[in-house]
C-alpha positions as CSV (number, residue, x, y, z in Angstrom):
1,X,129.4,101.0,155.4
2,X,127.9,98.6,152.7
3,X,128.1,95.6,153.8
4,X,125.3,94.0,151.1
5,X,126.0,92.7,147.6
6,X,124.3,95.5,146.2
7,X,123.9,96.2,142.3
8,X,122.6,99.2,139.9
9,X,122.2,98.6,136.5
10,X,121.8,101.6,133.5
11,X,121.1,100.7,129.8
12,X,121.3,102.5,126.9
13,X,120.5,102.0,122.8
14,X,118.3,99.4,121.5
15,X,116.5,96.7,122.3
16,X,119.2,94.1,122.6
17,X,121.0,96.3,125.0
18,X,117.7,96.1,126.9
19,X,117.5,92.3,126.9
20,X,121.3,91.4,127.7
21,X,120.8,93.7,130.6
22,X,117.8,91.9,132.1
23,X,120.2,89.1,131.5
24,X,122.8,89.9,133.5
25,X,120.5,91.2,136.4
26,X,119.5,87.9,136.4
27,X,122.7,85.9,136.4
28,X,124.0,88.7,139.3
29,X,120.9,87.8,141.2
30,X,121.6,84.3,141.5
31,X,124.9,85.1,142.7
32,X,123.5,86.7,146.0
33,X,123.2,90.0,144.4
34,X,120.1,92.6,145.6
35,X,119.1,95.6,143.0
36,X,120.2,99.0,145.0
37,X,116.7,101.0,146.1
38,X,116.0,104.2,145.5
39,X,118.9,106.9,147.3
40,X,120.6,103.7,148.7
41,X,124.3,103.2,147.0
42,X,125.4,100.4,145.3
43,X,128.4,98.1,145.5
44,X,128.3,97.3,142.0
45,X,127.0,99.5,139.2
46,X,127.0,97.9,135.5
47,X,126.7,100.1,132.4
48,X,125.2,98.8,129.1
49,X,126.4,101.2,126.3
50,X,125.5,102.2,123.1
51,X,127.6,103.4,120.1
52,X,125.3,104.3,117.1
53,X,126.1,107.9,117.2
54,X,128.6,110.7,118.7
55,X,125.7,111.4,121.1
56,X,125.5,107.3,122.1
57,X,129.0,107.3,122.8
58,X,128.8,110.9,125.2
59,X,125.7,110.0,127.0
60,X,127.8,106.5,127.8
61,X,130.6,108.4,129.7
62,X,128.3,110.8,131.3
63,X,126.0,107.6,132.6
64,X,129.2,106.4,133.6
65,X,130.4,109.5,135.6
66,X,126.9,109.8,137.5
67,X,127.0,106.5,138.5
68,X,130.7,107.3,140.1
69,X,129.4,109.8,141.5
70,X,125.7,108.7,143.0
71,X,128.0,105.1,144.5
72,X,131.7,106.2,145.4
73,X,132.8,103.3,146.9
74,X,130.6,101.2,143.4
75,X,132.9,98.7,141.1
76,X,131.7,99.7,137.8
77,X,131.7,97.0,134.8
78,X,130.9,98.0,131.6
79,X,129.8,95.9,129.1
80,X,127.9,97.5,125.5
81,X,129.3,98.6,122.0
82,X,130.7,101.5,123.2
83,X,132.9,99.2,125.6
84,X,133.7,97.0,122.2
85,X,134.8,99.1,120.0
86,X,136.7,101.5,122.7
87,X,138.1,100.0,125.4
88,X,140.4,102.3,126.4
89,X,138.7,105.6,126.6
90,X,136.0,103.6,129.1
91,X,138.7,102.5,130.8
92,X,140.1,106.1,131.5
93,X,137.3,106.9,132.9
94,X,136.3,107.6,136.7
95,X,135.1,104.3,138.9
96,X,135.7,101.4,136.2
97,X,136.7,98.3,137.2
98,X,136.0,96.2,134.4
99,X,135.6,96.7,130.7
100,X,133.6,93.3,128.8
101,X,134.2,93.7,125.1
102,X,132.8,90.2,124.1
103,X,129.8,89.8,125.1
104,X,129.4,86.4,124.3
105,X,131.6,85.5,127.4
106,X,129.5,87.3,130.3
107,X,129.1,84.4,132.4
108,X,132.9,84.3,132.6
109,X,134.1,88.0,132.6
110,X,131.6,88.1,135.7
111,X,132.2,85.2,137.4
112,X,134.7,87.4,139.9
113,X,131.2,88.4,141.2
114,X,129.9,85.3,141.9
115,X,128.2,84.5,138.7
116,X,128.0,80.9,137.4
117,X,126.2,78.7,134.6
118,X,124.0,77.2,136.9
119,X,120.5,79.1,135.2
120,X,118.3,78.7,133.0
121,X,119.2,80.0,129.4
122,X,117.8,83.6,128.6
123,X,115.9,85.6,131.0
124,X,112.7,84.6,133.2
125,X,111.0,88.2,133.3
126,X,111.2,91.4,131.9
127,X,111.5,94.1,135.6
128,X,110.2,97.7,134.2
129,X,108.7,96.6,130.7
130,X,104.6,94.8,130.3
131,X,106.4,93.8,126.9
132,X,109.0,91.6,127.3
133,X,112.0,91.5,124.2
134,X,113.6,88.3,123.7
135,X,117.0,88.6,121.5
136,X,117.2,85.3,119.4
137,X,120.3,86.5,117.7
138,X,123.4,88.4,117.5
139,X,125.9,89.8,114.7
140,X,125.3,91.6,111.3
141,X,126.8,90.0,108.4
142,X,126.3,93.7,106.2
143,X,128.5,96.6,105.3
144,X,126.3,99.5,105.1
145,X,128.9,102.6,104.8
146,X,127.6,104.5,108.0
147,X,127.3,101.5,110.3
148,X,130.0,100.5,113.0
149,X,127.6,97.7,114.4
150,X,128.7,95.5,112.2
151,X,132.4,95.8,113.4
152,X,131.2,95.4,117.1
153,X,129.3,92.7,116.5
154,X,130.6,90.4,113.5
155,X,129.6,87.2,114.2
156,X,126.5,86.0,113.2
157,X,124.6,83.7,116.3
158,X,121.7,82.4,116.4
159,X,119.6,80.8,119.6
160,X,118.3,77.3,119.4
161,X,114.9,77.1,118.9
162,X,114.0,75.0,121.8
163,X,116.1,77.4,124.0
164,X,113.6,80.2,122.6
165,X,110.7,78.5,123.0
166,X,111.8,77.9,126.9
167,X,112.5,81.4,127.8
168,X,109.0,82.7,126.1
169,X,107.0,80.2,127.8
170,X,108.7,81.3,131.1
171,X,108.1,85.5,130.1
172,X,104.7,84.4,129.6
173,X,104.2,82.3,132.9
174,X,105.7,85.5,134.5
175,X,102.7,88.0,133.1
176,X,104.3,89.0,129.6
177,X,101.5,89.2,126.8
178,X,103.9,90.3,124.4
179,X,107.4,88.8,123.1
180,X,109.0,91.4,120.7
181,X,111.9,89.2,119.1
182,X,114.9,91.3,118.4
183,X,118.6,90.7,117.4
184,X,121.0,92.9,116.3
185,X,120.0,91.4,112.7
186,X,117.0,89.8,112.8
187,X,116.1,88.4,109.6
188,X,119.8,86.5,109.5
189,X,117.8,84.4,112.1
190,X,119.2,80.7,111.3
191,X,121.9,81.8,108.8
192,X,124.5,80.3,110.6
193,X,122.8,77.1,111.8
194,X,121.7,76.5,108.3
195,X,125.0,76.9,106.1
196,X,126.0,74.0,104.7
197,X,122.9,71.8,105.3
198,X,120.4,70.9,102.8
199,X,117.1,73.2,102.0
200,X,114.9,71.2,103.7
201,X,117.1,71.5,106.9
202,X,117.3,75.0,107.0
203,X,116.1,77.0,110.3
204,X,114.8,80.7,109.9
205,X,112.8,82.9,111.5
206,X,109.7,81.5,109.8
207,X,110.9,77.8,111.3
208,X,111.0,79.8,114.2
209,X,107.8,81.5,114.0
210,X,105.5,78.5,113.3
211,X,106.9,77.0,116.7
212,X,106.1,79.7,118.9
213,X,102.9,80.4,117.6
214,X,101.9,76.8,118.7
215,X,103.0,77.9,122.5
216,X,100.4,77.4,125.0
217,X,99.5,80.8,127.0
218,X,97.7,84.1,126.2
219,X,100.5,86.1,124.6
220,X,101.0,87.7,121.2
221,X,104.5,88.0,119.2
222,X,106.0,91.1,117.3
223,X,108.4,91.7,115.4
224,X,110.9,94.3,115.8
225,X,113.0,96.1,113.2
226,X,113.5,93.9,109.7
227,X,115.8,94.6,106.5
228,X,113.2,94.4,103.5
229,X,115.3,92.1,102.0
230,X,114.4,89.8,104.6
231,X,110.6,90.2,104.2
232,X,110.4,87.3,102.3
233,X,107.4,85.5,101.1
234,X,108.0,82.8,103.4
235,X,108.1,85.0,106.2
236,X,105.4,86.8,105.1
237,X,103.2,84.0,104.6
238,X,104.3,82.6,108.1
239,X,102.8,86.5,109.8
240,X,99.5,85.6,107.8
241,X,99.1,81.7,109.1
242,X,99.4,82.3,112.6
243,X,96.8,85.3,114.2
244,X,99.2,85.3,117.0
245,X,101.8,87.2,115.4
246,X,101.0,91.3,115.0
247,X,100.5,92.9,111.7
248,X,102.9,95.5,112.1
249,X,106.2,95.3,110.2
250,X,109.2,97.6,111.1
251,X,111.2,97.8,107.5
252,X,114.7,99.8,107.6
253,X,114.2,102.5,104.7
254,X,116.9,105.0,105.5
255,X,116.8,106.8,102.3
256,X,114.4,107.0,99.6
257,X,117.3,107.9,97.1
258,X,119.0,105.5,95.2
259,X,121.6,107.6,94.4
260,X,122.3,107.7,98.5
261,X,121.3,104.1,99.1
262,X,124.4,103.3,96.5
263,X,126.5,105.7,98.8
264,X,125.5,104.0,101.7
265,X,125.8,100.4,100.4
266,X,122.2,99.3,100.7
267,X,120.9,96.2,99.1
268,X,117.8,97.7,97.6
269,X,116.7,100.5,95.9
270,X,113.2,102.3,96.2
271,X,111.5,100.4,93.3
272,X,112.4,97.1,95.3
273,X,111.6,98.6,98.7
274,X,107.8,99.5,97.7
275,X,107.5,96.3,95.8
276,X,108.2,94.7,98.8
277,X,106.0,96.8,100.6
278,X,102.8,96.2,97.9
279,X,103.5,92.3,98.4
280,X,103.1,92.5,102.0
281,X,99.8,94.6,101.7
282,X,98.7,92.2,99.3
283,X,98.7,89.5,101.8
284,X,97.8,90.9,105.1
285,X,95.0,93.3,106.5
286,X,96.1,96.8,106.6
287,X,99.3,96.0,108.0
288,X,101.2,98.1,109.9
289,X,104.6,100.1,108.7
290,X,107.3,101.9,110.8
291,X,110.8,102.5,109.8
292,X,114.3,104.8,110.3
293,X,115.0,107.1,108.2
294,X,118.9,108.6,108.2
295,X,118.8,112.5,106.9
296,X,122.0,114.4,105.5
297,X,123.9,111.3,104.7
298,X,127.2,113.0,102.5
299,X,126.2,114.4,100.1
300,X,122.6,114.4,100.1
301,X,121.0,117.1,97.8
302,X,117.3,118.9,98.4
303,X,116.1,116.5,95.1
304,X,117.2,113.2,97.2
305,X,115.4,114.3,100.1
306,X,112.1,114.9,98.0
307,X,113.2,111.2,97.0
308,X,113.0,109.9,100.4
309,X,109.7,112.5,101.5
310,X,107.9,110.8,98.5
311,X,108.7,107.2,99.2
312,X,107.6,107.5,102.5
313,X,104.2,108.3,101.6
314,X,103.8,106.3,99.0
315,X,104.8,103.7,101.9
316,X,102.3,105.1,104.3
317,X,104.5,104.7,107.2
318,X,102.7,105.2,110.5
319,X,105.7,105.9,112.7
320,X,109.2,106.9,111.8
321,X,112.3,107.1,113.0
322,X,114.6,109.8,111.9
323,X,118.2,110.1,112.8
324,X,121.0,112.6,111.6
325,X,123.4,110.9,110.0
326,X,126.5,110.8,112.2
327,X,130.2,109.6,110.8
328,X,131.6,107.3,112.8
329,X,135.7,106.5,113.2
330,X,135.9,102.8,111.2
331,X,133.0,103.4,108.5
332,X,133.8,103.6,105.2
333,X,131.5,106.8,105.3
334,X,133.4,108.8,107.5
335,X,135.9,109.7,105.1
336,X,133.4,111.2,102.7
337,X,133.3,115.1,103.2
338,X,130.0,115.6,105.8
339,X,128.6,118.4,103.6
340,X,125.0,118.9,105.0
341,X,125.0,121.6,107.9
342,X,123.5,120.5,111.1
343,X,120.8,123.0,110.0
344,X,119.6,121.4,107.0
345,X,119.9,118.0,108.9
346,X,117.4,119.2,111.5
347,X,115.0,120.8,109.3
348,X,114.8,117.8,107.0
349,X,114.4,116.0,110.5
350,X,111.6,118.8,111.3
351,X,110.1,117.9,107.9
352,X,109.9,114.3,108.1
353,X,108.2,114.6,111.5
354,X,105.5,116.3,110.3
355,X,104.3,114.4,107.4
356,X,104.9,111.3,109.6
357,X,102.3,113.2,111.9
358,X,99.8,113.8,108.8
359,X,100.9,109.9,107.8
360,X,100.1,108.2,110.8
361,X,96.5,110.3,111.3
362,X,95.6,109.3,108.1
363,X,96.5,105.2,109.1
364,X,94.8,105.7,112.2
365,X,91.7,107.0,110.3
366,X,91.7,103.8,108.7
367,X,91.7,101.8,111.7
368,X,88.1,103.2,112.9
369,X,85.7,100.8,113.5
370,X,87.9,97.9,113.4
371,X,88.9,96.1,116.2
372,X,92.3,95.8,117.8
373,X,94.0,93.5,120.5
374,X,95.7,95.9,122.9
375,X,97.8,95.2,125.8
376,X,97.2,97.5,128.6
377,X,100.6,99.1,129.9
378,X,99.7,102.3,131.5
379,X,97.1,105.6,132.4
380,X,96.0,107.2,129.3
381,X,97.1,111.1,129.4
382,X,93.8,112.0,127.4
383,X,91.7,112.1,130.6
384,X,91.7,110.7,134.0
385,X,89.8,107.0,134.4
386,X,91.1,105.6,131.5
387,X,94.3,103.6,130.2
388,X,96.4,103.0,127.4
389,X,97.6,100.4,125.8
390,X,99.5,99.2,122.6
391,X,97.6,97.7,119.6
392,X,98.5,94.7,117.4
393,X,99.4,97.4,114.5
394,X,101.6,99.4,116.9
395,X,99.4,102.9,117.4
396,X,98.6,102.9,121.3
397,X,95.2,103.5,121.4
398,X,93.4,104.5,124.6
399,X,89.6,103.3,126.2
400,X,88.0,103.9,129.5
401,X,89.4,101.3,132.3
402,X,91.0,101.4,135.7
403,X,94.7,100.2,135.2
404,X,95.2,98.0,138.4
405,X,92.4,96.0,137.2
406,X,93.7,95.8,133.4
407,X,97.5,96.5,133.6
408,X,99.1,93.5,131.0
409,X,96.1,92.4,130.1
410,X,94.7,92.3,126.2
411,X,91.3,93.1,125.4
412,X,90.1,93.5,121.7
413,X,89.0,97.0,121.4
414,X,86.7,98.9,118.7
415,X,88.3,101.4,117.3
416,X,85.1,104.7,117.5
417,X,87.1,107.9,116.9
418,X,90.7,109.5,116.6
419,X,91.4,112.2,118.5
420,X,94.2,114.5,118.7
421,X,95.9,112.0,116.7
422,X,95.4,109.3,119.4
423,X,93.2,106.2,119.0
424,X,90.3,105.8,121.3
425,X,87.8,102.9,121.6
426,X,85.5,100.5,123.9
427,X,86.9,97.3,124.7
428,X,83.9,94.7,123.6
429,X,81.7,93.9,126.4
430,X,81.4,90.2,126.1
431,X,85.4,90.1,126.5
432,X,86.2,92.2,129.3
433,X,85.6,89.4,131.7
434,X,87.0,86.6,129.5
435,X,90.2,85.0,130.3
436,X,92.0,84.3,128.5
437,X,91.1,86.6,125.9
438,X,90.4,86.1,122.3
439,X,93.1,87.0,119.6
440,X,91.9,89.6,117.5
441,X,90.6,88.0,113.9
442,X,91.5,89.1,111.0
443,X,91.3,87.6,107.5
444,X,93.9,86.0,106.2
445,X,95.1,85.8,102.2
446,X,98.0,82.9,102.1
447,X,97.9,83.1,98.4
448,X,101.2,85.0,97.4
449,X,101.0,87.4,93.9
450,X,103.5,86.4,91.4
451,X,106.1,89.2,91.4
452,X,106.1,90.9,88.4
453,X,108.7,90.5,86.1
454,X,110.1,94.3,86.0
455,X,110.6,94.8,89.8
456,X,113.9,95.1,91.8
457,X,114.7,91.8,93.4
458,X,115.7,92.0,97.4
459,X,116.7,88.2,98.3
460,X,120.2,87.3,98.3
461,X,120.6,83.7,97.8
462,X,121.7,82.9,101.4
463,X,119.5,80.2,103.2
């Protein structure tokens, strides 16, 4: 018999997801509410789903029906994009109690469970991560052709800043060296809160930005995934001011074809991407590029493909994120014929992870003999009596440590050798006793080059 509040919680999809689950942890805690251990059942289970794809929506029913059956007697709540933009078929399904399709009313849709507004806002800590994300906004205000987000989240929110600054400085009293800010649309950070009001009122993520970089504490920010449009020079020049922010810049590409971004509705085309690209270059040292990349959108030939396989080197992504495309119900793309066979789709996937292999060697290559601010986060697989840790440019790079001593901890590392495509180094000697430890420096070039004339613009006029 349970007799215990007891609670398991299961997240899937991005790193929002991630965040608003720590979030509700937290808000079930205060209600008298333990995390289930190991083998032990729960009394509650909550389900954080994830809709992207076909395959986000079947591993959220399957999560669901292994929870059901792991903790019988468990009240499931689920809560997600899945749970948004299909109610009903969560609801069919086996131990669901509770479906929340707004998530913007968590504290009341839980409130049966003893949940009040009684906290602090945000999260205090980030339980299984030495990175901590910190969601600063919600709601996408784009139609891209083969994205239901945007119809599960409509409403563009943005945090206040001082409510930001309060949660990092908590992560960051709690151990957390990192903040990765996230939303479900970053760059729109401030949109909302500054339509309406004069220029010199506006709030956006470089407002935000200049105030967290001023935070006391030994902690670095990153960025997580950014629309170039939203690259901007003030943004830009905002990454270059403040040493405290990482170099590494995670611009959405999905296709290198303009004939496809047309089809899929983005607002750039590739002459405007790798402007955008040369501009940040220009201003920052050897920054730091990942992206997604979406193969056999309908319609997408063997020439568009090259399209995309050459923009992506001329890029020099170091890490990439490839996706099938995958129609989904409400998308203006999903009533165009899906014309590429799964096996083209995966051996242009196959394709694209190869040269991003031969890309990212050849950045890491470029890295030796520099050195690197790298948060320690686990043993290194290379060899025993060493760790691994992730650098201010995004490759994890690996040195010779014992991880209960180093474990969230940043040391600046030189960069000696790559091997096997991994990045190994010494941390410097004078630092490894230092607390708190020194920020990596790197030069910085504020002055911004004029854009030429000929190139593709990317800002909209919104503030």
């Amino acid at each position: 018999m349970i007799t215990r509040k007891s609670i398991r919680l299961a997240t899937l999809g991005c790193k929002v997801n991630q965040y608003e689950t720590q979030y509700v942890k937290e808000l079930l805690e205060r209600a008298g509410h333990v995390e289930a251990g190991p083998g032990e059942p729960a009394t509650l289970c909550v389900v954080n789903t994830c809709t992207v794809t076909h395959e986000g929506d079947a591993k959220s029913r399957q999560l669901i029906r292994r929870l059901h059956q792991d903790n019988p007697e468990a009240a499931i709540v689920v809560m997600g994009c899945y749970a948004t933009r299909d109610p009903e078929a969560i609801r069919r399904l086996p131990g669901v109690a509770q479906v929340i399709t707004d998530k913007t009313r968590l504290i009341e849709e839980l409130a049966p469970h003893g949940v009040t507004d009684d906290g602090p806002t945000g999260i205090s800590r980030f339980d299984g991560h030495q990175r901590a994300f910190v969601k600063v906004q919600d709601g996408c205000l784009l139609n891209c052709s083969y994205c239901i987000i945007p119809s599960v989240r409509p409403t563009l929110r943005s945090r206040e800043i001082n409510d930001i600054c309060d949660e990092v400085s908590r992560l960051v009293e709690a151990g957390h060296r990192e903040i990765v800010l996230t939303g479900v649309h970053l760059g729109h950070y401030g949109i909302d809160r500054s339509k309406g009001r004069p220029k010199a009122e506006w709030v956006r993520l470089w407002h935000l930005l200049d105030r967290l970089a001023v935070l006391p504490g030994d902690f670095r920010i990153r960025l997580s995934s950014l629309e170039a449009a939203e690259a901007r020079d003030d943004l830009i020049a905002a990454l270059a001011r403040h040493p405290r922010i990482c170099p590494h810049l995670h611009l959405c590409l999905q296709s290198g074809s303009d004939r496809v971004l047309a089809g899929m509705k983005r607002r750039y085309r590739s002459a405007g991407f790798l402007e955008r690209i040369r501009r940040i270059r220009a201003v920052l040292d050897a920054p730091a590029f990942s992206t997604d990349v979406i193969v056999g959108f309908p319609g997408e030939t063997e020439a568009d493909f090259a399209a995309t396989c050459a923009v992506v080197c001329e890029a020099g992504f170091c890490k990439i994120h490839v996706f099938s495309y995958s129609p989904r119900q409400g998308t203006s793309a999903a009533g165009l014929p899906d014309d590429v066979p799964p096996a083209v789709k995966a051996a242009r996937r196959e394709a694209l992870r190869l040269l991003e292999g031969e890309l990212q060697e050849r950045y890491a290559r470029s890295l030796v003999g520099r050195v690197l601010d790298v948060l320690v986060e686990s043993d290194s697989p290379l060899r025993p009596g060493w760790v691994s840790g992730t650098s201010c440019r995004g490759l994890p790079v690996h040195f010779p440590g014992i991880l209960a001593a180093l474990i969230r901890r940043r040391f600046p590392v030189r960069i000696r050798a790559v091997e096997a495509g991994h990045l190994v180094g010494d941390p410097e000697p004078e630092t490894l006793a230092a607390a708190p430890l020194t920020l990596e420096r790197r030069p910085t070039r504020l002055a911004l080059p004029m854009l030429p004339a000929q190139s593709v613009p990317l800002v909209h006029s919104v503030p």
